[in-house]
LUMVEXGU-273752 format. One line per 2 residues: number of its first residue (from 1); their letters; for each residue x, z, y of C-alpha. Coordinates in Angstrom, 3 decimals. Layout:
residues N
NUM = A = X Z Y ~ ...
end
This chain:
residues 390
1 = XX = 74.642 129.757 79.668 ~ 72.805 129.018 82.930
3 = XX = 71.264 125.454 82.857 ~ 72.184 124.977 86.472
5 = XX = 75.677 124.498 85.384 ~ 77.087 120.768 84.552
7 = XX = 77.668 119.270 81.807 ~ 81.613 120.232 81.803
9 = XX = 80.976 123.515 82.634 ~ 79.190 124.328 79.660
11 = XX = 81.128 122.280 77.601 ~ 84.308 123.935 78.985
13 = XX = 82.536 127.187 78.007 ~ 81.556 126.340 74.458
15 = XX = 84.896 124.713 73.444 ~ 86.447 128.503 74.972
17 = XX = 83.250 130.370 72.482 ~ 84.232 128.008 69.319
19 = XX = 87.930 128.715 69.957 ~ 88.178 132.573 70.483
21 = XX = 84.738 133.755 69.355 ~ 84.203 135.431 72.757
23 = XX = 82.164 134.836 75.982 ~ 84.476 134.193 78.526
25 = XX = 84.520 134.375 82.401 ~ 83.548 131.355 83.871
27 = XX = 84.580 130.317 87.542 ~ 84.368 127.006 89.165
29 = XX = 86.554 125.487 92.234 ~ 85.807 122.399 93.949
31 = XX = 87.930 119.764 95.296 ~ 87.684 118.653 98.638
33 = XX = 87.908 115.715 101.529 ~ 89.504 115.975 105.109
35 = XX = 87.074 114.486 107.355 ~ 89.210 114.517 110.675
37 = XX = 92.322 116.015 111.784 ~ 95.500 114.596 109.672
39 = XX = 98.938 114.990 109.976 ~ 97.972 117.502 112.433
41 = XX = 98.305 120.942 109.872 ~ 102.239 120.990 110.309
43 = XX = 101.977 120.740 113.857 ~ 100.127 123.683 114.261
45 = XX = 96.875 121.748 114.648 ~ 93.641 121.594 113.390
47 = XX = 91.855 120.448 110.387 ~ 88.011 119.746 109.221
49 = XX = 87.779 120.005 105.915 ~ 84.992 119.851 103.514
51 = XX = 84.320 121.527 99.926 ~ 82.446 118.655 97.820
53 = XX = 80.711 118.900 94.502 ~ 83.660 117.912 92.076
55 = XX = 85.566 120.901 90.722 ~ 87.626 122.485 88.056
57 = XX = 86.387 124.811 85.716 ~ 88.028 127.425 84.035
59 = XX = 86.999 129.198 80.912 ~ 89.175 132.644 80.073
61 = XX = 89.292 136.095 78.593 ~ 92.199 139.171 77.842
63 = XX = 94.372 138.086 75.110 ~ 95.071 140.816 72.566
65 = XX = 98.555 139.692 72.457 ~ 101.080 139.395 74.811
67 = XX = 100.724 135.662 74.383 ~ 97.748 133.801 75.439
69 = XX = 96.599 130.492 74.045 ~ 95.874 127.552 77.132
71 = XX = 93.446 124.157 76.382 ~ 93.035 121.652 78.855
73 = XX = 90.434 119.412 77.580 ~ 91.548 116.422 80.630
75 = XX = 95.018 116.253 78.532 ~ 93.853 116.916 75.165
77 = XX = 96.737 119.286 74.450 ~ 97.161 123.196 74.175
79 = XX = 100.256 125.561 74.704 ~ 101.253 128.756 73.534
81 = XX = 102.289 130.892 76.430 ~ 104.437 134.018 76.307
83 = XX = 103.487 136.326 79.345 ~ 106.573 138.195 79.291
85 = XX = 109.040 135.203 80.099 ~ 106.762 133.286 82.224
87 = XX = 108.427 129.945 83.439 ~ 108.201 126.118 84.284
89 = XX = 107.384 124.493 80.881 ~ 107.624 120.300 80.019
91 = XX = 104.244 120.050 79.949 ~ 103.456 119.666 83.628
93 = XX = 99.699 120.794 83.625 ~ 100.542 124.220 82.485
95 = XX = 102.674 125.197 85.477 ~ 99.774 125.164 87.924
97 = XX = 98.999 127.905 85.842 ~ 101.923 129.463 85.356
99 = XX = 102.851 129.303 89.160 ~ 99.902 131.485 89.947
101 = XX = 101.062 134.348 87.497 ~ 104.335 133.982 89.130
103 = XX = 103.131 134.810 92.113 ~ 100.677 137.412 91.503
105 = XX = 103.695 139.269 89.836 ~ 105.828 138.757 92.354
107 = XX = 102.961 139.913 94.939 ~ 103.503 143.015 92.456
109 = XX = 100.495 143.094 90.841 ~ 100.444 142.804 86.977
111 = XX = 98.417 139.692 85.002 ~ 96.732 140.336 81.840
113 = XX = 97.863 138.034 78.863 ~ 94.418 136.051 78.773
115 = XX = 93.607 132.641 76.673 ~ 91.950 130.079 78.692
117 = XX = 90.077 125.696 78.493 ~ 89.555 124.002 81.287
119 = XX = 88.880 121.164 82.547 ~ 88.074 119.120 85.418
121 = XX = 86.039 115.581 87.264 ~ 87.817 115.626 90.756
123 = XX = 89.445 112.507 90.080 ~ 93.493 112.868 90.033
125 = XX = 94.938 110.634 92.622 ~ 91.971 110.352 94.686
127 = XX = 93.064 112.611 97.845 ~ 90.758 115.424 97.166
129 = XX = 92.784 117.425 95.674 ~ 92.719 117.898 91.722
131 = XX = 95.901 120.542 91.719 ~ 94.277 122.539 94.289
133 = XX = 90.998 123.093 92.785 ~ 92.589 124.269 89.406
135 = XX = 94.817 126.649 91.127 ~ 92.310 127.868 93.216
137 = XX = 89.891 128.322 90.231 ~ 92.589 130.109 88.168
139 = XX = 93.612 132.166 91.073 ~ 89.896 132.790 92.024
141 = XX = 89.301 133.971 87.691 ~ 92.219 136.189 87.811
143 = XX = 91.417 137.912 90.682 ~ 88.337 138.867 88.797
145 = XX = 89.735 139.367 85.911 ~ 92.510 141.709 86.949
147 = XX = 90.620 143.486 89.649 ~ 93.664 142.254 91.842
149 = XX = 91.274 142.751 94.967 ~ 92.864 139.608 96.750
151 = XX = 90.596 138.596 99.073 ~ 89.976 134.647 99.505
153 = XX = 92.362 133.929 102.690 ~ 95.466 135.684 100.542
155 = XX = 94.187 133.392 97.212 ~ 94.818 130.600 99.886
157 = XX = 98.171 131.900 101.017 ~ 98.820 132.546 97.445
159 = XX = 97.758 129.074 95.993 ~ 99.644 127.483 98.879
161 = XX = 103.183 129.621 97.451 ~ 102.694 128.507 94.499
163 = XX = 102.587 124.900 94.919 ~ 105.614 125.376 97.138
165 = XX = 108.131 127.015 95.022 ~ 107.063 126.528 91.238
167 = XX = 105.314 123.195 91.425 ~ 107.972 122.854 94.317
169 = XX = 105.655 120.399 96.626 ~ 105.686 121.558 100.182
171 = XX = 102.182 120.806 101.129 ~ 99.979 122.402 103.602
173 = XX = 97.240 125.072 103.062 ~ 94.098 123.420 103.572
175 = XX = 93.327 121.680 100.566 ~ 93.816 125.601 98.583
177 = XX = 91.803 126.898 102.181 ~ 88.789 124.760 101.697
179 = XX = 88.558 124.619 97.944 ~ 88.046 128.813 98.183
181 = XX = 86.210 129.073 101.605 ~ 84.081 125.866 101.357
183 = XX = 80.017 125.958 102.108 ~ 77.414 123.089 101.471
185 = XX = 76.547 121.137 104.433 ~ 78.986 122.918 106.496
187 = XX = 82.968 121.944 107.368 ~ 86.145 124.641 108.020
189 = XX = 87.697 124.199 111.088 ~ 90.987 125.737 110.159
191 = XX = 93.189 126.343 112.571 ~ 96.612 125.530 111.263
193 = XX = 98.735 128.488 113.539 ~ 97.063 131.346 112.266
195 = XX = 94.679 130.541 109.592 ~ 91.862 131.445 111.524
197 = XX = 88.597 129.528 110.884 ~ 85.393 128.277 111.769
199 = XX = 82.156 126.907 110.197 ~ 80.370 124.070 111.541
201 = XX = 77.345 122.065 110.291 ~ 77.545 118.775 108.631
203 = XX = 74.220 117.296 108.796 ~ 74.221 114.218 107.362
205 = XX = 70.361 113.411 106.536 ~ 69.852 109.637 105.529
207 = XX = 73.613 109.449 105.524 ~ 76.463 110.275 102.584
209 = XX = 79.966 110.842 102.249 ~ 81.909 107.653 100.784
211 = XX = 85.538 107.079 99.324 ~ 86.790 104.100 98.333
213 = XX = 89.953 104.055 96.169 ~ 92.454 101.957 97.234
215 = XX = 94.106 102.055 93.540 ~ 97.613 102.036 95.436
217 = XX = 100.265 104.097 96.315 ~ 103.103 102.829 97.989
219 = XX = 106.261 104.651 97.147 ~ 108.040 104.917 100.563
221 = XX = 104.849 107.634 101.143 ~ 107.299 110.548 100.552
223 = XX = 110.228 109.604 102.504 ~ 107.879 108.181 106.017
225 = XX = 105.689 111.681 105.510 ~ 109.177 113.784 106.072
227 = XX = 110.671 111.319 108.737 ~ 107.592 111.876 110.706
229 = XX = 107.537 115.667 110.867 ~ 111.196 115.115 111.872
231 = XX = 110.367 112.943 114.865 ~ 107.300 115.488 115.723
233 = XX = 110.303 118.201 115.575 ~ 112.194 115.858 117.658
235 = XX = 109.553 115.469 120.463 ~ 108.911 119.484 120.509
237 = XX = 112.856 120.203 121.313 ~ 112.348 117.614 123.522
239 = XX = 109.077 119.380 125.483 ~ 110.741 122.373 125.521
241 = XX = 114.074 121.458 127.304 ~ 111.718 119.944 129.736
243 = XX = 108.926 122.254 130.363 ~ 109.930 125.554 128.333
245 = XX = 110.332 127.029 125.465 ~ 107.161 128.562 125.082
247 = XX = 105.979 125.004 123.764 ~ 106.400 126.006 120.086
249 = XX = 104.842 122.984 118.691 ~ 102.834 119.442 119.516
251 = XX = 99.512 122.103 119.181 ~ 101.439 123.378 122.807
253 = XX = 101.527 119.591 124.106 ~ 98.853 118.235 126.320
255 = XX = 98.105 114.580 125.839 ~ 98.992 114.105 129.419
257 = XX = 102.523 115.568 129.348 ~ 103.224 112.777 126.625
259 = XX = 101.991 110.294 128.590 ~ 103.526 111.216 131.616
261 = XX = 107.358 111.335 129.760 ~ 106.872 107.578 128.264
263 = XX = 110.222 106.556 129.159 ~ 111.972 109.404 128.529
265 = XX = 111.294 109.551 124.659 ~ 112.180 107.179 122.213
267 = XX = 108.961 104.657 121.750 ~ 109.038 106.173 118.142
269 = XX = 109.271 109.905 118.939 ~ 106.470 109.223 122.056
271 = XX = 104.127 107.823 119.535 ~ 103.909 110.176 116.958
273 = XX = 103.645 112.973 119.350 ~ 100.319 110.635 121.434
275 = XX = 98.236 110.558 118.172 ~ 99.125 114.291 117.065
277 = XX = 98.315 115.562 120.474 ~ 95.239 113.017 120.687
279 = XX = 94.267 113.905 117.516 ~ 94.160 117.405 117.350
281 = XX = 92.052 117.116 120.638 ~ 90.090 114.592 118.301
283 = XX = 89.116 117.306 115.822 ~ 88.396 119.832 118.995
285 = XX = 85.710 117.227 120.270 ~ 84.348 116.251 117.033
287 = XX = 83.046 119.652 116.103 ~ 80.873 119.733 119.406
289 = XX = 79.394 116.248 117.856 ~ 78.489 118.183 114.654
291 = XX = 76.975 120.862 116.934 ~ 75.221 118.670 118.667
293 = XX = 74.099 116.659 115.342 ~ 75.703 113.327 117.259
295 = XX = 76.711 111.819 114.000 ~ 77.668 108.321 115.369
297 = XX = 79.747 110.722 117.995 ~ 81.485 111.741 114.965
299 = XX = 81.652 108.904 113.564 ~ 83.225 106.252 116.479
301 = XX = 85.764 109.265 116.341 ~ 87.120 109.237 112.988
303 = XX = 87.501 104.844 113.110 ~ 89.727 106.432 116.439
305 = XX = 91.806 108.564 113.916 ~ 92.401 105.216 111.697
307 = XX = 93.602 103.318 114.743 ~ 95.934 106.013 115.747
309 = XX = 97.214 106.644 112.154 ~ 97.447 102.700 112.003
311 = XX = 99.347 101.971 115.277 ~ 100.831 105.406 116.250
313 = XX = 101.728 107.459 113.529 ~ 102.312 104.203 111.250
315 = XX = 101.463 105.657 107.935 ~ 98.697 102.835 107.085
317 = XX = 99.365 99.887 104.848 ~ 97.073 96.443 104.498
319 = XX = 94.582 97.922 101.726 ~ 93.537 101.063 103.973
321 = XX = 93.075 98.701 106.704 ~ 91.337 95.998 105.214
323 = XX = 88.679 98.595 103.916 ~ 88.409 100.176 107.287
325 = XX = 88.557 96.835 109.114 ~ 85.408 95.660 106.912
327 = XX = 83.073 98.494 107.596 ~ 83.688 97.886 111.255
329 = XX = 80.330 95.292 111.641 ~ 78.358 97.355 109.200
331 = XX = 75.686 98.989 111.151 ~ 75.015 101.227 108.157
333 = XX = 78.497 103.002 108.321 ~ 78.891 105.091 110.919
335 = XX = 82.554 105.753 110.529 ~ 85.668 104.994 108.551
337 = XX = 89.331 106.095 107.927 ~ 91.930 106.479 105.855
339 = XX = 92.546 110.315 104.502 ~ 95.553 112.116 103.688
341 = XX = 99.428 111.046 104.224 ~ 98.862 107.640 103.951
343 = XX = 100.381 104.388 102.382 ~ 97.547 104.212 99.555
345 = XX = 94.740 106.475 98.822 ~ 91.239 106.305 100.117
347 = XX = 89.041 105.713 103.410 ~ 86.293 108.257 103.997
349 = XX = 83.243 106.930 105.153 ~ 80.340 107.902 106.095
351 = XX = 77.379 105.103 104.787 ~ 73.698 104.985 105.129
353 = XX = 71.934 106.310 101.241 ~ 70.516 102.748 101.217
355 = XX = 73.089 100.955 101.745 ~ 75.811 102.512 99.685
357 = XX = 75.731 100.377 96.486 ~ 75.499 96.620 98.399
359 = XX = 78.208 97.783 100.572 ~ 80.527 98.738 97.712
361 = XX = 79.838 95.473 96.037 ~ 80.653 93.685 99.132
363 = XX = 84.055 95.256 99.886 ~ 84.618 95.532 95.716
365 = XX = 84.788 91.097 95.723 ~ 86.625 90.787 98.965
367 = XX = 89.381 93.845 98.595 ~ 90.183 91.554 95.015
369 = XX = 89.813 88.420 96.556 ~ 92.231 89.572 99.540
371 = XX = 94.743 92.640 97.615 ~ 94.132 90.985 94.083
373 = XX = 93.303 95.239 93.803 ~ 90.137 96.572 92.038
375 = XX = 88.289 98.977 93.912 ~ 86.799 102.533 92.787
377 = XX = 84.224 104.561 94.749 ~ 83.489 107.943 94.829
379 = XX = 80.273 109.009 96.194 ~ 80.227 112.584 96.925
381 = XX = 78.343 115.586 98.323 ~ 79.644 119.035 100.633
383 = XX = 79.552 121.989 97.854 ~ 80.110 125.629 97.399
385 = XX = 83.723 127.122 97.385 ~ 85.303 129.171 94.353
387 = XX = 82.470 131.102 92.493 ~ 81.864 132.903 89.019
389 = XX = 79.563 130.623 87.050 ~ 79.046 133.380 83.881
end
């Protein structure tokens, strides 16, 4: 083994040599944050995603059986999988797995029976994107493996399927998109109608990428996240019995056409649509900052994003605010916001080296004094996208 590699990768390597007594094919897939452009993907918007240096790792090699023998070292448990009847199985971690067989085969291209460990340090919960990383890593293996000659936009697409039908949650691509395609120091602009994407540089210098972990998730996240695409469908019928219906989605939308039907819309339906259409011209404008280097550019826009997201697209709650709201005097952040669908989670931030640690301390006594919540943080760095480590 390669000294370059972590710690879990090599430990995720020698628990696969003690097991089966072979070398095996090792492949690596980060996780990844979302530094501007949410609730924009399913509007046909954009997105700026980042690869980061937490990933899974997956350890595997052909079976000489049709069944094939599967360790994940996070759970501490192991399954005995039959690749001739593959289905969804109790024990949930396995199907992320599984799923990605399903659809290889039903791509119709054929899977050996292989035995594989793995394990993983992008912290679950955290909003960058644990699942995705482990399909995209076992996707990414197989592919080798197999000779299955995917290339990495239809392991995306693939990934993405999966999730949908056998894990049956109907997220987006990006988080699949970015954990293949991602580069250090650089950011995807994906472009959420066609898939089509973009690399642009994310120079941070004396400056780092922050989360801070909220520890909450408020349970009405999964019933506001599908009223809200509603009332973004809502507002599109509406555009297009006004203006045409070549205005397939908010991505058609100009901020001023909004503006300029106020009291036509319901004050609900005209918000949502004002931060989707601001946003994705948010994300637009931001990636000329990173072209430009203009970091504090960047970052007054993403503290924009939150205050949309807040009062707009109402998908906040009092812990991301308070978090944001306290960086907001800090002359060592240069912008804050809360990332993914919202109602719990963590802000991204983006914090001066030096002042990293005091910072967390600070907001770590007043986030308990105020939520009566203890606060994580998760400092981390832009990384490489799905590669063969051995």
């Amino acid at each position: 083994m390669r000294q370059s590699h972590t710690p879990l990768a090599n430990w995720v390597a020698q628990v696969f040599q003690q097991e089966f007594s072979v070398d095996p094919l090792l492949v690596a897939s980060p996780g990844r944050v979302n530094l501007i452009g949410e609730h924009t993907d399913y509007n046909h918007g954009f997105v700026l995603p980042a690869a980061v240096d937490k990933a899974a790792y997956v350890a595997l090699a052909p079976s000489n059986l049709p069944l094939g023998k599967w360790i994940s070292l996070d759970m501490e448990a192991s399954i005995e999988v039959n690749f001739e009847a593959i289905a969804p199985v109790s024990e949930s971690w396995a199907n992320y797995l599984l799923g990605i067989i399903d659809q290889v085969q039903k791509s119709g291209k054929s899977v050996k029976p292989f035995n594989c460990v793995f394990a993983g340090d992008v912290p679950i919960g955290s909003g960058m994107s644990s699942s995705a990383a482990l399909e995209s890593a076992v996707i990414f293996a197989l592919n080798q493996m197999n000779d299955l000659g995917l290339s990495r936009w239809e392991m995306a697409q693939l990934a993405q399927r999966s999730e949908n039908e056998f894990i049956g949650v109907k997220c987006g691509i990006m988080d699949m998109f970015a954990s293949l395609h991602g580069k250090a120091n650089q950011v995807i602009r994906l472009d959420c109608r066609d898939l089509s994407f973009e690399y642009f540089p994310l120079e941070l210098g004396d400056y780092r990428i922050v989360l801070f972990d909220t520890g909450v998730k408020h349970s009405l996240a999964d019933s506001a996240y599908n009223t809200r695409r509603q009332q973004c469908e809502t507002g599109v019928h509406f555009f297009q019995q006004h203006f045409g219906p070549h205005l397939q989605s908010l991505r058609d939308v100009s901020v001023t056409m909004v503006q300029a039907c106020r009291s036509l819309l319901p004050a609900e339906v005209y918000n949502r649509c004002l931060y989707v259409t601001e946003e994705i011209q948010r994300t637009l404008s931001a990636c000329d900052e990173l072209q430009k280097g203009d970091l504090a550019a960047f970052g007054l826009k993403m503290y924009a994003t939150h205050e949309g997201l807040r009062h707009l697209y109402e998908v906040s709650c009092a812990e991301l605010d308070s978090l944001v709201d306290a960086t907001q005097n800090e002359s060592q952040v240069l912008g804050a916001r809360m990332m993914g669908g919202g109602f719990g989670g963590c802000t991204i931030n983006i914090v001066h080296n030096d002042a990293v640690e005091d910072l967390f301390e600070k907001l770590r006594l007043a986030y308990l004094k105020e939520m009566n919540q203890h606060l994580t943080m998760y400092k981390v760095v832009t990384g490489e996208g799905a590669r063969v480590l051995a």
